[in-house]
C-alpha positions in Angstrom: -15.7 43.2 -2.5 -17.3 42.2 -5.6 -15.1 39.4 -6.2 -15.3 38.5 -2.7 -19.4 38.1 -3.4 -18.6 36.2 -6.3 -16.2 34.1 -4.6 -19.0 33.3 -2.0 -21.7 32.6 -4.0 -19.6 30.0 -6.2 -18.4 28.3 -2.6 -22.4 28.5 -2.0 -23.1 26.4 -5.3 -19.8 24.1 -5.0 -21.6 22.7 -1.3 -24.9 22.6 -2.3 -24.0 20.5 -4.8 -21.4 18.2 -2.8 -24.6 17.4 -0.2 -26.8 16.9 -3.4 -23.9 14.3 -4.6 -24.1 13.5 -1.3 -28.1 12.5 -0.4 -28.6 11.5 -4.3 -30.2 14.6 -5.0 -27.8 14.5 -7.5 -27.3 10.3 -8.7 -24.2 8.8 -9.9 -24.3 9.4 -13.7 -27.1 12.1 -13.7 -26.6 15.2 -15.9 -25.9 18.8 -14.4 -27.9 21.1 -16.4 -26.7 24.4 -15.9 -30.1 26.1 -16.2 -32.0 23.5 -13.6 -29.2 24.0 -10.8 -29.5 27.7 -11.2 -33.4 27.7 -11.0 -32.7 25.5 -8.2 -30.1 27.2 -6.5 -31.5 30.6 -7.2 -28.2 31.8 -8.7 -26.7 32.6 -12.2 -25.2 30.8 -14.7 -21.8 31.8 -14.1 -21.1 30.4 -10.3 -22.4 27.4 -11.4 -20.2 26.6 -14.1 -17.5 27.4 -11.9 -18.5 25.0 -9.6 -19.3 22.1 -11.8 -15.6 22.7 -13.1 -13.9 22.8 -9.6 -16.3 20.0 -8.6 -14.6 18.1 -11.8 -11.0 19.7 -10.7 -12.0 17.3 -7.5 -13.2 14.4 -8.9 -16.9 14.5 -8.1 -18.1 15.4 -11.7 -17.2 14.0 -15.1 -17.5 16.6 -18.3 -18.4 14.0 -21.3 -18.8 14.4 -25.2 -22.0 15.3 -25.7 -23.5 14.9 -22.3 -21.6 17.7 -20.2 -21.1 17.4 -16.8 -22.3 14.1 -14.9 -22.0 13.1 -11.5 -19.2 10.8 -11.7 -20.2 7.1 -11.3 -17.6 4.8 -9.2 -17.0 1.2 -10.2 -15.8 -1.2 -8.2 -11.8 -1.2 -10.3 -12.2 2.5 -9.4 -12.4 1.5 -5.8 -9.7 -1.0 -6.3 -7.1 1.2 -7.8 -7.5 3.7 -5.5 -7.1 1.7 -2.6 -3.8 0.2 -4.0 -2.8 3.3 -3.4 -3.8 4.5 -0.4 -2.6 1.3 1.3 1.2 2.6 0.7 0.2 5.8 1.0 -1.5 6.0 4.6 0.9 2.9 5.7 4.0 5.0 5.2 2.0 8.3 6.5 1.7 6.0 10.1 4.9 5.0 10.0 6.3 8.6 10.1 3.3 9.1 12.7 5.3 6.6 15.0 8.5 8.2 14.6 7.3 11.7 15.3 5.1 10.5 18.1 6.9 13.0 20.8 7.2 15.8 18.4 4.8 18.9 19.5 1.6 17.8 20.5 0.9 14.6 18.7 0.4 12.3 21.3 -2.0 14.6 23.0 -3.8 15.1 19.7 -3.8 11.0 19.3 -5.3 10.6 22.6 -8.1 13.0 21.9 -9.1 11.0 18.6 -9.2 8.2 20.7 -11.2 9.5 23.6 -14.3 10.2 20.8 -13.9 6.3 18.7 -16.1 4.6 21.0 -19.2 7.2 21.0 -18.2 7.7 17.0 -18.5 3.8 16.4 -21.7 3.6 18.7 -24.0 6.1 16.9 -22.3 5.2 13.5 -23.9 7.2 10.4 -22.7 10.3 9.7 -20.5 10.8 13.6 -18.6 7.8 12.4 -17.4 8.7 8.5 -16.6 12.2 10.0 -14.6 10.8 13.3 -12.9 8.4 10.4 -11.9 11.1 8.2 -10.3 13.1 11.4 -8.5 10.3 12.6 -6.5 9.8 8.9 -6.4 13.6 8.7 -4.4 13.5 12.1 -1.7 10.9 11.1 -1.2 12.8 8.3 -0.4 15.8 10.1 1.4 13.5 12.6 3.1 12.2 9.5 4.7 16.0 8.4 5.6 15.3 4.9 3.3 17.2 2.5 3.8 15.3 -0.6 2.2 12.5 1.1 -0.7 14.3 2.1 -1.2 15.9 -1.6 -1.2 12.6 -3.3 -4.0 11.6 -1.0 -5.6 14.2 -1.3 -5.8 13.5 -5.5 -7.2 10.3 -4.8 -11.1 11.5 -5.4 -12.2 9.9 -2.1 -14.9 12.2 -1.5 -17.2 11.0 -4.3 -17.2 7.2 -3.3 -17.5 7.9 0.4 -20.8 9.9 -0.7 -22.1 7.6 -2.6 -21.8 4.2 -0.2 -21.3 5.6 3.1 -24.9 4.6 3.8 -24.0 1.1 2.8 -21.1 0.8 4.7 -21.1 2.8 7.8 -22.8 0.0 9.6 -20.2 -2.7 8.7 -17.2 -0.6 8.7 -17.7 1.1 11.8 -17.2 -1.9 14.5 -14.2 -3.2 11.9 -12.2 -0.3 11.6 -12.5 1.2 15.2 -10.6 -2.2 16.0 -8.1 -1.0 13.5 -7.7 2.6 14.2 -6.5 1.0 18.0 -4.2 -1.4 16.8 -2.9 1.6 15.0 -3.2 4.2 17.6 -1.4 1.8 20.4 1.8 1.3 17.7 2.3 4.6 17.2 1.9 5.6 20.6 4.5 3.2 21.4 7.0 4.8 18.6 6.9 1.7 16.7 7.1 2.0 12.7 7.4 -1.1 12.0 3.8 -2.1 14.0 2.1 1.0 12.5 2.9 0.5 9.1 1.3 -2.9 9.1 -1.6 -2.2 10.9 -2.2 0.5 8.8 -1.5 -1.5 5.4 -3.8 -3.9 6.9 -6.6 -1.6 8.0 -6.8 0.2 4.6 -6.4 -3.4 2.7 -9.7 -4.6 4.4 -11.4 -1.5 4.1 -10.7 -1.6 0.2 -11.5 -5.3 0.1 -15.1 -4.3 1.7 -16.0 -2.0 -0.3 -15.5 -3.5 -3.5 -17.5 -6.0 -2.4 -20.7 -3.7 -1.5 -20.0 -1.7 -4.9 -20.4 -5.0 -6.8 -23.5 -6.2 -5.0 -25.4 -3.2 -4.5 -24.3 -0.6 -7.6 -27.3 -1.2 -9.5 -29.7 -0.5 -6.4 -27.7 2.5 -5.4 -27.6 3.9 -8.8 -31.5 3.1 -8.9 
């Protein structure tokens, strides 16, 4: 039991600290002084050191020479490395989406995504980046192959999403909900080929955007 309260208060910290990453409580490059966050937080020392080095496990926090743990600050070769590899990554994950199409309940699941886009894309904000993040968690599952889904999973998305989903939200939303039905319609059809491209496409242009607002607008945002 004790563990187990131990356990909850460091999953307590860990999200506190992801929605202050998230709202700039917590800026890109700020330090995470253990003693603030637990004044802050009103918890001990311990939980939070846990979380600052599961939060760096993930990604989302940088422990530096001399400085400790920062929020980790995303530059836009970051973005562009990352999305070099999510375009093969998520392009072969549709592909295998296609192909499994009529296994279990995929295509209902694929219709349901679909039924929510257009409310997600209308109210845009927060609705849209999670509808997003459903729609690639279901061709992953769609997908079945777990190796794919783990090397995704490695590729610290979280942190940049956080940090520019303001700026984006409002361009991306009406672009990619074009995508995600190209996609949708070729993998509801069974066809690989189709999905593969419009899924290599999709994640090309998203990468190509953001690059371009973290160039233009990192100084404001790290402000």
């Amino acid at each position: 039991m004790a563990h187990e309260t131990e356990e909850s208060v460091v999953d307590f910290t860990i999200n506190a600290l992801r929605e202050g990453i998230r709202d700039h409580s917590f800026a890109p490059g700020q330090r995470l002084i253990v003693a603030d966050i637990t004044k802050r937080l009103g918890v001990s020392a311990g939980p939070v050191r846990e979380a600052i080095r599961r939060l760096n496990g993930e990604g989302l926090v940088d422990v530096q020479p001399n400085r400790g743990a920062v929020v980790r600050r995303f530059e836009a070769a970051d973005i562009a490395e990352i999305f070099s590899v999510r375009e093969a990554v998520e392009a072969r994950a549709a592909e295998l989406a296609a192909l499994n199409i009529d296994l279990g309940d995929n295509r209902r699941r694929l219709d349901e995504i679909a039924a929510e886009a257009a409310e997600a894309t209308a109210e845009g904000g927060t609705r849209y980046i999670d509808h997003n993040a459903r729609f690639h968690r279901l061709i992953y599952d769609m997908a079945g192959n777990a190796k794919l889904r783990e090397v995704a999973e490695g590729l610290t998305l979280p942190i940049y999403r956080m940090q520019f989903h303001q700026l984006m939200v409002r361009r991306s939303a009406a672009d990619s909900a074009g995508d995600h039905e190209r996609i949708m319609t070729a993998i509801r059809a069974g066809d690989a080929d189709a999905a593969f491209r419009a899924m290599r496409d999709h994640v090309r242009r998203s990468g190509a955007a953001m690059q371009e607002a973290v160039t233009k607008n990192l100084s404001r945002l790290q402000g």
